[in-house]
C-alpha positions, -999 to 999 in steps of 0.1 A, spaced: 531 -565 103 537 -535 126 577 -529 134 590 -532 162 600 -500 181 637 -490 184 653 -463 203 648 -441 177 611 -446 171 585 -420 181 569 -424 213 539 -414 196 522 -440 173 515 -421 137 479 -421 141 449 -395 141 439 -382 174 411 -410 168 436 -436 172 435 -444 134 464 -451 116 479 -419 98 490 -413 66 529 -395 63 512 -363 55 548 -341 55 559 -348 22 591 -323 18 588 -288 16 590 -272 -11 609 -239 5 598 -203 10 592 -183 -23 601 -144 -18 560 -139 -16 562 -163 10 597 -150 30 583 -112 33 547 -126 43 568 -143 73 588 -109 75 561 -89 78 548 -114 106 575 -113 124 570 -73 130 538 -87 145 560 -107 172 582 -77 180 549 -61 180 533 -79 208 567 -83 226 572 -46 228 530 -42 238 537 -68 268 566 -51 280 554 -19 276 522 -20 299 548 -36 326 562 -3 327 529 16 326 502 -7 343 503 18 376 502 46 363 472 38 343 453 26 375 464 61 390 451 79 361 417 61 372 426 65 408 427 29 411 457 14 421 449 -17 437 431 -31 408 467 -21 386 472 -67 386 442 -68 362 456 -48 333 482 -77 332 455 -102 341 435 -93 311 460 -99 283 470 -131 302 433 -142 299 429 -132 265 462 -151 253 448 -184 270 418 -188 260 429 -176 224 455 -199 220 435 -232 213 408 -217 193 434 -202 166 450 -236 165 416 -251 156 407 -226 130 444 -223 116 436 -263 110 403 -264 96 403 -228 74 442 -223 69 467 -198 85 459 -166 67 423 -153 79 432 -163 116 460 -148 118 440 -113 103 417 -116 125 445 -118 156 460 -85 136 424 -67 138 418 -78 173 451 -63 181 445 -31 167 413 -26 177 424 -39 215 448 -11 217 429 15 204 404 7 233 428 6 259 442 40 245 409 59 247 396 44 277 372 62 296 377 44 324 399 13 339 377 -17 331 375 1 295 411 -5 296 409 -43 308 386 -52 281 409 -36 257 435 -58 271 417 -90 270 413 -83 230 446 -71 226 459 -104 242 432 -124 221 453 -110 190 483 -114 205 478 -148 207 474 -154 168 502 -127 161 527 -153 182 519 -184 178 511 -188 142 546 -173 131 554 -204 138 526 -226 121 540 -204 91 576 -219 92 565 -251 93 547 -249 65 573 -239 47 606 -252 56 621 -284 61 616 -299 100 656 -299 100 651 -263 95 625 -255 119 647 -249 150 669 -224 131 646 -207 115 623 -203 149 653 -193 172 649 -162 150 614 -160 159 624 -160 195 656 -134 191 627 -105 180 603 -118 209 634 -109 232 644 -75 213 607 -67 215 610 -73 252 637 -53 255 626 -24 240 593 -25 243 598 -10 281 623 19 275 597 30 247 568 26 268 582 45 293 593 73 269 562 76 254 543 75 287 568 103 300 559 125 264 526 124 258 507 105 287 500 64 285 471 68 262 496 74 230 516 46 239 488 20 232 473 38 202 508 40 178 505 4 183 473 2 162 490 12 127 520 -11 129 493 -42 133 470 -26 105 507 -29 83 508 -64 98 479 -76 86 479 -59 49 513 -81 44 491 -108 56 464 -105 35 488 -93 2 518 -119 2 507 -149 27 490 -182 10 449 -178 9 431 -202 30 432 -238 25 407 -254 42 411 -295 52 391 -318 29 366 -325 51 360 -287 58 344 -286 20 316 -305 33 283 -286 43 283 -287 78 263 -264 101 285 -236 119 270 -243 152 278 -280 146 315 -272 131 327 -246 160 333 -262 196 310 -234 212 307 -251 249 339 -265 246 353 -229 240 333 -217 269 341 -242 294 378 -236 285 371 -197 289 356 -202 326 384 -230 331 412 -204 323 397 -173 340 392 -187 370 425 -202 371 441 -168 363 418 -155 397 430 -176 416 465 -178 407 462 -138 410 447 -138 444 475 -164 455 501 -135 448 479 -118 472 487 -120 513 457 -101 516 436 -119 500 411 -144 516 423 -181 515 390 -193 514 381 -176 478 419 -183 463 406 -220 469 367 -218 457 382 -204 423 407 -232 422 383 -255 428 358 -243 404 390 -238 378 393 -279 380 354 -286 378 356 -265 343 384 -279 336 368 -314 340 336 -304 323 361 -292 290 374 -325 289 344 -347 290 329 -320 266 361 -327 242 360 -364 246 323 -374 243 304 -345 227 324 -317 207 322 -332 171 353 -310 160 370 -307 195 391 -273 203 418 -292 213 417 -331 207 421 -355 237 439 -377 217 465 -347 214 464 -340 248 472 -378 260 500 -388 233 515 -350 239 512 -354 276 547 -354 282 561 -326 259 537 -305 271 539 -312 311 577 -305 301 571 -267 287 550 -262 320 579 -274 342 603 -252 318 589 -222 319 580 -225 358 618 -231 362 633 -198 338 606 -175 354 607 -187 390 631 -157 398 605 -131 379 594 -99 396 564 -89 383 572 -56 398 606 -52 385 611 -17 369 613 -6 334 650 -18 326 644 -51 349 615 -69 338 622 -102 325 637 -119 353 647 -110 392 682 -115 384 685 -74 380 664 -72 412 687 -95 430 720 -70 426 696 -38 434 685 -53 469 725 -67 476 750 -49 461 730 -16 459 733 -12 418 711 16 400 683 3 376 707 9 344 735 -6 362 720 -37 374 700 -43 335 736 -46 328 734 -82 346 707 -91 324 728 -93 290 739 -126 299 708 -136 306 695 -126 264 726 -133 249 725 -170 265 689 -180 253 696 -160 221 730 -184 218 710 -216 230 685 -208 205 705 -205 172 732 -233 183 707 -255 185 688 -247 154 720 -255 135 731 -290 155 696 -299 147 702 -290 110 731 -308 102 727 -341 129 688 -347 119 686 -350 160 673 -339 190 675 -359 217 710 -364 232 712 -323 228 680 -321 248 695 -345 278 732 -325 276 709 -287 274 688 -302 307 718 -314 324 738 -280 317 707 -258 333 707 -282 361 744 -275 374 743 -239 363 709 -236 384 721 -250 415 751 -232 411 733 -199 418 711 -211 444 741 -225 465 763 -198 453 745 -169 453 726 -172 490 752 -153 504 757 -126 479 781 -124 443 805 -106 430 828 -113 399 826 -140 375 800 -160 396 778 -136 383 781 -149 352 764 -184 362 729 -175 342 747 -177 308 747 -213 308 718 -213 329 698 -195 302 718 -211 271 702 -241 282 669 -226 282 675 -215 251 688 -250 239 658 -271 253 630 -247 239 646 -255 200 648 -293 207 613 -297 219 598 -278 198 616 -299 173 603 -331 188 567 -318 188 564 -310 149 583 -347 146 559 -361 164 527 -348 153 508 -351 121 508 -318 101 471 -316 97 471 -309 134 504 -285 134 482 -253 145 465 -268 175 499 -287 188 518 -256 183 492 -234 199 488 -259 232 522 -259 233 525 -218 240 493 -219 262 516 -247 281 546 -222 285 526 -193 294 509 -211 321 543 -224 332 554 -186 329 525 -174 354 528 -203 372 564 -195 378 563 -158 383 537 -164 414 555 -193 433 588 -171 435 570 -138 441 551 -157 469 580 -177 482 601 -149 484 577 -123 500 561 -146 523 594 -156 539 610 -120 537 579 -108 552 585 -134 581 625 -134 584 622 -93 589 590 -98 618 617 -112 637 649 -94 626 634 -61 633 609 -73 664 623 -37 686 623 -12 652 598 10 658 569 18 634 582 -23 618 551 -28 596 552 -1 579 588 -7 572 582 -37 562 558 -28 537 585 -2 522 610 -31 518 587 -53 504 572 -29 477 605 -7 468 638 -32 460 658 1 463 682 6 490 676 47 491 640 35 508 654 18 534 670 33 567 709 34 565 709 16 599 685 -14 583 701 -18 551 725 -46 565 695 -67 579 670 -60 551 705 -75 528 708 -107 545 673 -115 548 663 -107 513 692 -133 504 680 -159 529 646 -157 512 662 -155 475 675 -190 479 641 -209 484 628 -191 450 661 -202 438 656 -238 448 627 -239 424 641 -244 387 665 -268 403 639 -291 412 620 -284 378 645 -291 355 658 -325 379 618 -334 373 626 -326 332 653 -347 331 636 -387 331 609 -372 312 629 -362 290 652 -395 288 621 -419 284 610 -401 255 617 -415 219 634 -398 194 623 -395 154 648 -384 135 637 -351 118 641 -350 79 
């Protein structure tokens, strides 16, 4: 006789992605032996690793397409690590499944290595895409199975702490991956600052091999089945075209110049794939990349990392400079109050010390309460009034404490990203861990993209259109109008403009701003209707 569901009960039945009742397969863990703690040590140099990588080649993606004398094609040396993350992110979750954690995750150290060393003695620009796609292939694995690590091999109560510190070296990585970049790039030329990266992942991946657990295969992996039967090859390619294409278009939508008709031909052939990889995963892949069973009991969790991530990163400028690259925020006090880069950064430590906050505080609620769910409602709640706070607030310019609003804005953040991840390794199986945790980053880094364009767009498209009229009699307007849109600096605008160019970038700020208020308000009932399972 099944029981009947409480409050408390999972939203998601304990079954296999085949709909067959499942076995409690997370008996208790036995904790992390020292072998085990500097294996996840040494991995974690691998996430400041790739944090640093990321943020480096923010700072130096233009002057690399200079070197080449190709400028305008500078958005696909970000494209390519964006398309190499995606499409990676499934397939390690599969193979972290079926063979265990440690040879993917030394493959996603080789790739790495061998993905900067081609970027750093490129020959020529597409030289250096390719060596971004395969850098971002073993980015991928360095990130995300970290994480598959620490649930292995610490209680699920313990899983949000010990994460938030996974998180806290993405961000320092972040950080300081820029100012290094830019150092290095000032030294010795860009080349240098791809290729140091290549011994720090060769260390990476010796700790692997030396103190992680070998592979462990799943039972049924023992059983002597063909490769070309075992892998999901078509699946893994329709997935590929699926995510490339979306990546085009989503590219050529940042684009004004770019034709409307082929932004929609790649969207539309981006869905088609997209269909194709899920009748391919439902009704012909015998071990499917990622499991529709997944995909529909996850549904929610997932739709609510998209919404996130769109929300935090809807005031990103992807052109922000060195200092200024996470979030628009910095940007926002260069164009009004005139601030220098270092100056305005300075705006930004809220901003880290916030998630960083969020992050840790919830690990240790979720520790000592065993729950997840009335923290999650508060932490969406919170970000809601702090996010409307700045776009009603800040429309018109800020000075003093208001300035102060993305603290809670962002402790929030940091709050909701420990409680759902804590909800998604209560509510899944743990033979399947790898490939929920892995859709789960490919969900926030489409959010991330997602969220970067719609604000870049919104706020470009309307400041182009609010300054066509402002400055209708200036002479020589469109060029102008190019300066202001491409330079946030106030130096490159005439003294006589600056006032105009002021209130019309803040006019256009507000719509971009608009956005995480509505996703988060969307977040909210999702996040109410969903069951909570108290975590061991």
């Amino acid at each position: 006789m099944t029981a009947e569901p409480t409050e408390t009960s999972s939203l998601l039945p304990r079954e296999d992605v085949t709909g067959q009742p499942l076995k409690d397969d997370k008996p208790a863990s036995p904790g992390l032996s020292w072998k085990s703690l500097l294996g996840i040590i040494g991995a974690l140099i691998g996430v400041f690793l790739a944090g640093a990588d990321e943020s480096m080649v923010l700072v130096t993606y233009q002057t690399i397409a200079s070197h080449f004398q190709r400028l305008g094609d500078s958005p696909w040396v970000l494209a390519g690590y964006n398309l190499g993350y995606c499409v990676a992110l499934p397939v390690y979750g599969k193979l972290s499944d079926t063979y265990g954690r440690q040879i993917p995750l030394v493959v996603a150290y080789c790739l790495f290595s061998s993905g900067c060393i081609l970027s750093g003695s490129a020959a020529a620009l597409w030289h250096v895409i390719a060596g971004r796609v395969i850098t971002g292939i073993g980015a991928a694995g360095m990130v995300a199975l970290v994480c598959v690590l620490i649930t292995d091999n610490v209680l699920p109560s313990q899983v949000a702490i010990t994460r938030s510190y996974v998180n806290m070296v993405s961000v320092f990585g972040r950080v300081l991956g820029g100012p290094i970049g830019a150092f290095i790039t000032d030294s010795v030329g860009w080349q240098l600052s791809f290729i140091v990266q290549a011994p720090t992942a060769i260390i990476c991946c010796i700790i692997s091999m030396v103190l992680l657990p070998p592979a462990k295969p799943k039972e049924n992996s023992v059983k002597k089945v063909a490769l070309r039967k075992r892998v999901d090859f078509l699946g893994i390619a329709m997935f590929a075209i699926c995510i490339t294409t979306f990546l085009v278009a989503i590219r050529l939508l940042g684009d004004h110049e770019a034709s409307t008709r082929i932004t929609i031909l790649f969207g539309v052939v981006s869905l088609v794939f997209g269909c194709f990889f899920l009748v391919v995963e439902g009704f012909y892949a015998r071990e499917p990349v990622i499991p529709l069973g997944l995909l529909k009991k996850m549904a929610g969790p997932y739709a609510v990392q998209v919404l996130l991530q769109v929300g935090a990163f809807a005031v990103t400028d992807p052109d922000a400079t060195p200092l200024t690259n996470l979030t628009n925020i910095a940007p926002y006090f260069i164009r009004t109050t005139g601030a220098s880069n270092t100056r305005a950064a300075v705006y930004l430590a809220p901003v880290f010390v916030g998630f960083t906050t969020g992050s840790i505080t919830s690990g240790y609620i979720i520790r000592k309460t065993h729950r997840y769910k009335t923290l999650s409602l508060i932490s969406v709640l919170l970000g809601l009034t702090f996010f409307t706070l700045i776009a009603i607030r800040w429309r018109t310019g800020v000075t003093g404490w208001e300035s102060f609003y993305v603290f809670p804005a962002f402790l929030s953040f940091g709050l909701l990203l420990s409680t759902t991840f804590t909800g998604l390794i209560a509510c899944t199986p743990k033979s399947i861990h790898a490939t929920a945790i892995c859709v789960y980053y490919l969900c926030q880094q489409v959010g991330t993209m997602l969220g970067t364009v719609f604000s870049s767009l919104t706020i470009e498209t309307i400041l182009r259109e609010v300054l066509k009229i402002r400055l209708e009699d200036i002479p020589h307007k469109k060029e102008i109008i190019e300066r202001i849109l491409h330079d946030s600096s106030p130096a490159a605008i005439p003294e006589a403009l600056r006032s105009i160019v002021r209130n019309s970038y803040l006019y256009s700020f507000q719509f971009a701003a608009f956005i995480p208020v509505v996703t988060t308000a969307i977040v909210l009932p999702l996040m109410a209707i969903d069951k909570e399972v108290e975590v061991d």
